[in-house]
TIDO-543489 format. One record per residue (C-alpha): residue number from 1; residue in three letters; x, y, z. Coordinates in nm, 4 decimals, always signed. Layout:
<node><k>NUM</k><r>ALA</r><px>X</px><py>Y</py><pz>Z</pz></node>
...
//
This chain:
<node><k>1</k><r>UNK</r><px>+11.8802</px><py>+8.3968</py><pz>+12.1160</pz></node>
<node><k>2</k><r>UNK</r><px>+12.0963</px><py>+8.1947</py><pz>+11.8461</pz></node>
<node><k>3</k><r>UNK</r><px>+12.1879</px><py>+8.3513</py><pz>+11.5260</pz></node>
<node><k>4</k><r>UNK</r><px>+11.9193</px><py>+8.1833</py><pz>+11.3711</pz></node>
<node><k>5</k><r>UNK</r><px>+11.6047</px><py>+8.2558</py><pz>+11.5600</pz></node>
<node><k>6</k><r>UNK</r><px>+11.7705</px><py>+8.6286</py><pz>+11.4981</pz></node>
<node><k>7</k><r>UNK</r><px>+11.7906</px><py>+8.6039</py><pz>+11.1373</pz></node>
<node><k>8</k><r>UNK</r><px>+11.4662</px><py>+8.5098</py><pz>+11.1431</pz></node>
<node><k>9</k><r>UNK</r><px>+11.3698</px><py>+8.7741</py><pz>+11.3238</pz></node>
<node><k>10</k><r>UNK</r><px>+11.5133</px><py>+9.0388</py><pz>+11.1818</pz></node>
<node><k>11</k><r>UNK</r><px>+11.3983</px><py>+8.8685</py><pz>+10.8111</pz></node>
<node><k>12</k><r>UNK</r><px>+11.0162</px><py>+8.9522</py><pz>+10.9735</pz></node>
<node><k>13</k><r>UNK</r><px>+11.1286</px><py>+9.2919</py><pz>+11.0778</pz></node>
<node><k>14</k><r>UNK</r><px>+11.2693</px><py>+9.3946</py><pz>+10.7183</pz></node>
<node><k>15</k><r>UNK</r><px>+10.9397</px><py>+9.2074</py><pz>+10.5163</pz></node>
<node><k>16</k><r>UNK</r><px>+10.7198</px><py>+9.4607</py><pz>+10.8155</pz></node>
<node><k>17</k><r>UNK</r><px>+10.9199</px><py>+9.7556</py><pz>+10.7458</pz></node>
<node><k>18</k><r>UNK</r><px>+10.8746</px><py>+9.6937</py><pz>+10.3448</pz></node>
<node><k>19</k><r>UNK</r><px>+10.4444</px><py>+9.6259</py><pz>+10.4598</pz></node>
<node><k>20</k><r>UNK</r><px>+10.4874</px><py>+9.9735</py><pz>+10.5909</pz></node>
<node><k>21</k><r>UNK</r><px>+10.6694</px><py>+10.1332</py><pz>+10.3066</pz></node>
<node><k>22</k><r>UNK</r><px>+10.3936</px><py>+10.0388</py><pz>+10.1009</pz></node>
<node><k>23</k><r>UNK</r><px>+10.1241</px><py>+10.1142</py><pz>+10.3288</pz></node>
<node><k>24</k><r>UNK</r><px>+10.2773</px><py>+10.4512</py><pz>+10.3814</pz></node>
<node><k>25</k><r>UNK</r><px>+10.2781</px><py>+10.5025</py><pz>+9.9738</pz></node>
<node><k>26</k><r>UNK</r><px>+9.9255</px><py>+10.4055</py><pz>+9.9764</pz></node>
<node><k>27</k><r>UNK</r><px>+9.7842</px><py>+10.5889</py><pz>+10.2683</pz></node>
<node><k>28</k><r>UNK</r><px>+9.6441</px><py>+10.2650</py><pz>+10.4109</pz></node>
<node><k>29</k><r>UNK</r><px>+9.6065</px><py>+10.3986</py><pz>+10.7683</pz></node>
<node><k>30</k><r>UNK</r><px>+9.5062</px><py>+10.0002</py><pz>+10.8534</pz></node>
<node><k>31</k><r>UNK</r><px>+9.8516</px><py>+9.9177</py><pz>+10.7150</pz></node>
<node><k>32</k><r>UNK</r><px>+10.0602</px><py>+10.1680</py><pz>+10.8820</pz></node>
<node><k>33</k><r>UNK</r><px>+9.8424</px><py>+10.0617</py><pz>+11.2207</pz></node>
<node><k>34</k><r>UNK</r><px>+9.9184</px><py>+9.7048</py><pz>+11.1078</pz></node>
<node><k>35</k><r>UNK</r><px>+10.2673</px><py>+9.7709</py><pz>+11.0041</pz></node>
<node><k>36</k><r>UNK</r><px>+10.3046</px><py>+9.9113</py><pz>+11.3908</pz></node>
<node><k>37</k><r>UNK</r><px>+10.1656</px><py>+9.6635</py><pz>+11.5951</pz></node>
<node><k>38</k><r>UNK</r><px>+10.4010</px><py>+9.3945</py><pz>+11.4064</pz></node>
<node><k>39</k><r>UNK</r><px>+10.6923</px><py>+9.6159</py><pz>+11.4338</pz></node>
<node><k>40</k><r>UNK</r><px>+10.6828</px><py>+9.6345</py><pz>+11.8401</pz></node>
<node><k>41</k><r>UNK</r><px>+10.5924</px><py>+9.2628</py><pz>+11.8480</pz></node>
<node><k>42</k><r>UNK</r><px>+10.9313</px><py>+9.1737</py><pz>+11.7023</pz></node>
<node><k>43</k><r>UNK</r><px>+11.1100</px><py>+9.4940</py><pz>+11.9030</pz></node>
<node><k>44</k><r>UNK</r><px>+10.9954</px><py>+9.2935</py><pz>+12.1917</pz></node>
<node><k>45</k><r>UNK</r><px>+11.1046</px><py>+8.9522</py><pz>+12.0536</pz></node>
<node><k>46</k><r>UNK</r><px>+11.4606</px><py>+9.1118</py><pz>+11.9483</pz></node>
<node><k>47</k><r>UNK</r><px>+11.4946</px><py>+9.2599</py><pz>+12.3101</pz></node>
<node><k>48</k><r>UNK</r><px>+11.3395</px><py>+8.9565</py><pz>+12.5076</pz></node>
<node><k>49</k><r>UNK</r><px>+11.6721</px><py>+8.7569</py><pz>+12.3634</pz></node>
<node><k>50</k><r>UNK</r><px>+12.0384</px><py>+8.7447</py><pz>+12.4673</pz></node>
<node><k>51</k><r>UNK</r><px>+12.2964</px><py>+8.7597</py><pz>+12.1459</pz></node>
<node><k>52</k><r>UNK</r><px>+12.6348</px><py>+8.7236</py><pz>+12.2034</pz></node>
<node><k>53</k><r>UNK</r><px>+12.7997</px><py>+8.7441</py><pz>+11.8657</pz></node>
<node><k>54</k><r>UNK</r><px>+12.6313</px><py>+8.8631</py><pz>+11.5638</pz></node>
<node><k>55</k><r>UNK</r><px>+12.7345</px><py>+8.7260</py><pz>+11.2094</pz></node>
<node><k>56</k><r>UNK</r><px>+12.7985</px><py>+8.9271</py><pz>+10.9098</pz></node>
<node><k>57</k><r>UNK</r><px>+12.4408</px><py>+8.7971</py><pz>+10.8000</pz></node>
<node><k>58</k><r>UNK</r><px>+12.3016</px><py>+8.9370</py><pz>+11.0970</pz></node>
<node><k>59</k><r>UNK</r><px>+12.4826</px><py>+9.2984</py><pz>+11.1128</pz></node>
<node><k>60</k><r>UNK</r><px>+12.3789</px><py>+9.3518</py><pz>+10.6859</pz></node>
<node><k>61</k><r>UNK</r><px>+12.0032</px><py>+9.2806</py><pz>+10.7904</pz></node>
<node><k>62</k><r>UNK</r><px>+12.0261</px><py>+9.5064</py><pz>+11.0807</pz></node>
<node><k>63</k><r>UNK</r><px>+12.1926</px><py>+9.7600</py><pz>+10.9499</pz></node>
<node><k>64</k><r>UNK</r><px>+11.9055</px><py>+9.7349</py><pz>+10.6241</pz></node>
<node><k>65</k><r>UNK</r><px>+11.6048</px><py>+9.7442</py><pz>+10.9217</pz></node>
<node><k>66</k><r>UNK</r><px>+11.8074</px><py>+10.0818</py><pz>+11.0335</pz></node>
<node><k>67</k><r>UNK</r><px>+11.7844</px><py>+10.2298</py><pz>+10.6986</pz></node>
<node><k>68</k><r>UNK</r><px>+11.4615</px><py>+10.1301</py><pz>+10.6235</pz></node>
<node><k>69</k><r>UNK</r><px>+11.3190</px><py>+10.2260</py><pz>+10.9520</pz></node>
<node><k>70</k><r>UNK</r><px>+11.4622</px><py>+10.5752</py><pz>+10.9115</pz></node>
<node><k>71</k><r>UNK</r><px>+11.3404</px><py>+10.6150</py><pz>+10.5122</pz></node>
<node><k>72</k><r>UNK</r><px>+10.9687</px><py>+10.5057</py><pz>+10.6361</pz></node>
<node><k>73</k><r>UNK</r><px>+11.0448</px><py>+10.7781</py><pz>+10.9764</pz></node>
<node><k>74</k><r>UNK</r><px>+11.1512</px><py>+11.0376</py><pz>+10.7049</pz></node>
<node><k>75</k><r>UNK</r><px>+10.8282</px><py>+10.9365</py><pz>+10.4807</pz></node>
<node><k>76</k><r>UNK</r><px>+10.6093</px><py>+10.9813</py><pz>+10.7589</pz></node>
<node><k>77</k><r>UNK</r><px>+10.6926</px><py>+11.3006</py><pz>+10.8572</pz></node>
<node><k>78</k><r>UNK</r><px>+10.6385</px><py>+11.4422</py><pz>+10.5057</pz></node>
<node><k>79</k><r>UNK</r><px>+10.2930</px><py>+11.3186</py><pz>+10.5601</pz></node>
<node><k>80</k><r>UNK</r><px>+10.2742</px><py>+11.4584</py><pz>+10.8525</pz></node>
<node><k>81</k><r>UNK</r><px>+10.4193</px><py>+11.8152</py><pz>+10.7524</pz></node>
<node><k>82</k><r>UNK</r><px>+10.2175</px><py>+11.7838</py><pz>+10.4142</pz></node>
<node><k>83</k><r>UNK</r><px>+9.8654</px><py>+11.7515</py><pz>+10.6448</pz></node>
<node><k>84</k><r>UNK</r><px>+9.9710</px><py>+12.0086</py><pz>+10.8279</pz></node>
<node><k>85</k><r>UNK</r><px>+10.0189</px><py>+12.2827</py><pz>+10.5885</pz></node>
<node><k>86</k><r>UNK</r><px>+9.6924</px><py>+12.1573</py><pz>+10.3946</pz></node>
<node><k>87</k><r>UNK</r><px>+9.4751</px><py>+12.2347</py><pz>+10.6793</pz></node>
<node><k>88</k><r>UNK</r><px>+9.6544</px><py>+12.5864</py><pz>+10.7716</pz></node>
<node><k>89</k><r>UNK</r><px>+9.5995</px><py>+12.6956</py><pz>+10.4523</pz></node>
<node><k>90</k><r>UNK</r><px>+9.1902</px><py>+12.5683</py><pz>+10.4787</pz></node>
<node><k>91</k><r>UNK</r><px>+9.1751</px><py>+12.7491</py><pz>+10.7742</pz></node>
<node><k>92</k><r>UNK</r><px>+9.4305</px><py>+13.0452</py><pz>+10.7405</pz></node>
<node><k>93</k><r>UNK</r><px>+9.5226</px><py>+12.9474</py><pz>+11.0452</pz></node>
<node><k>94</k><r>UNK</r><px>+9.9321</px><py>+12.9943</py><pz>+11.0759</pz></node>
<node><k>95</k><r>UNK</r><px>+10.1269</px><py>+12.6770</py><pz>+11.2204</pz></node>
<node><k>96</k><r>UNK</r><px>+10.1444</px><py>+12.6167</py><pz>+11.6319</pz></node>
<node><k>97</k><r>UNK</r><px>+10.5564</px><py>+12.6049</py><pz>+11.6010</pz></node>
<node><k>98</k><r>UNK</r><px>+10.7047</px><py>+12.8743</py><pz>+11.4185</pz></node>
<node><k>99</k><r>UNK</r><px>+11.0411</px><py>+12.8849</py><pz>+11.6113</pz></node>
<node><k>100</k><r>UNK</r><px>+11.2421</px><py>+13.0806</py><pz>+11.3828</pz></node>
<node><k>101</k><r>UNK</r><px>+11.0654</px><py>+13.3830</py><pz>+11.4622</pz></node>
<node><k>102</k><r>UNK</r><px>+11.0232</px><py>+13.3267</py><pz>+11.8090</pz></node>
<node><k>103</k><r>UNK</r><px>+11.3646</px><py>+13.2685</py><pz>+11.8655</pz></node>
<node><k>104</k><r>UNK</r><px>+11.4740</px><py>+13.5890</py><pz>+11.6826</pz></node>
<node><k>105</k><r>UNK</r><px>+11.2612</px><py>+13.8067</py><pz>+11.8495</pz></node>
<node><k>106</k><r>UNK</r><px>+11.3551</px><py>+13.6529</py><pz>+12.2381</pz></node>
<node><k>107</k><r>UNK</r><px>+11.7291</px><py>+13.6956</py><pz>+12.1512</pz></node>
<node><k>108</k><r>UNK</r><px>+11.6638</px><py>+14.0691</py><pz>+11.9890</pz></node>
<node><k>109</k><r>UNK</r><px>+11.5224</px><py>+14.1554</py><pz>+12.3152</pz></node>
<node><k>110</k><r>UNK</r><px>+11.8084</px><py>+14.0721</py><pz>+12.5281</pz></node>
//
């Protein structure tokens, strides 16, 4: 894969990963689907190709995808955690994975 077709690349990935962000923000569960599919299409794209140098333009837009990828993870998960506790506390149900107590109770008994 040149430099180029890379840039290019990795200029789709960071306008996806943005898509997301704001898809995320919005709770636009077509986006984040969306958002996805897009985001393993160009995976696929970045591993189907051979680089053998990368230029500084390259390793800045790369290293921006990282970030980003790892804010929108970190977003997610709040979402995630956020549902969570919502419907334990409709249900008074406790959480599935409590391993703080588990774990203090299996090395008290030892």
């Amino acid at each position: 894969m040149s430099n180029a077709h890379l840039r290019d690349t990795l200029r789709q990935m960071l306008a996806v990963l943005e898509e997301e962000r704001q898809a995320l923000a919005g709770l636009d569960l077509d986006g984040i689907v969306g958002a996805t599919h897009d985001k393993n299409r160009l995976c696929g794209t970045l591993d189907a190709g051979d680089v053998v140098e990368l230029d500084e333009e390259c390793r800045a837009m790369l290293e921006t995808a990282r970030r980003l990828n790892e804010v929108n993870r970190q977003v997610r998960n709040i979402i995630a955690a956020n549902v969570s506790r919502r419907l334990d506390a409709l249900t008074g149900a406790p959480q599935l994975y409590r391993a703080g107590g588990t774990y203090a109770l299996t090395g008290s008994r030892a």
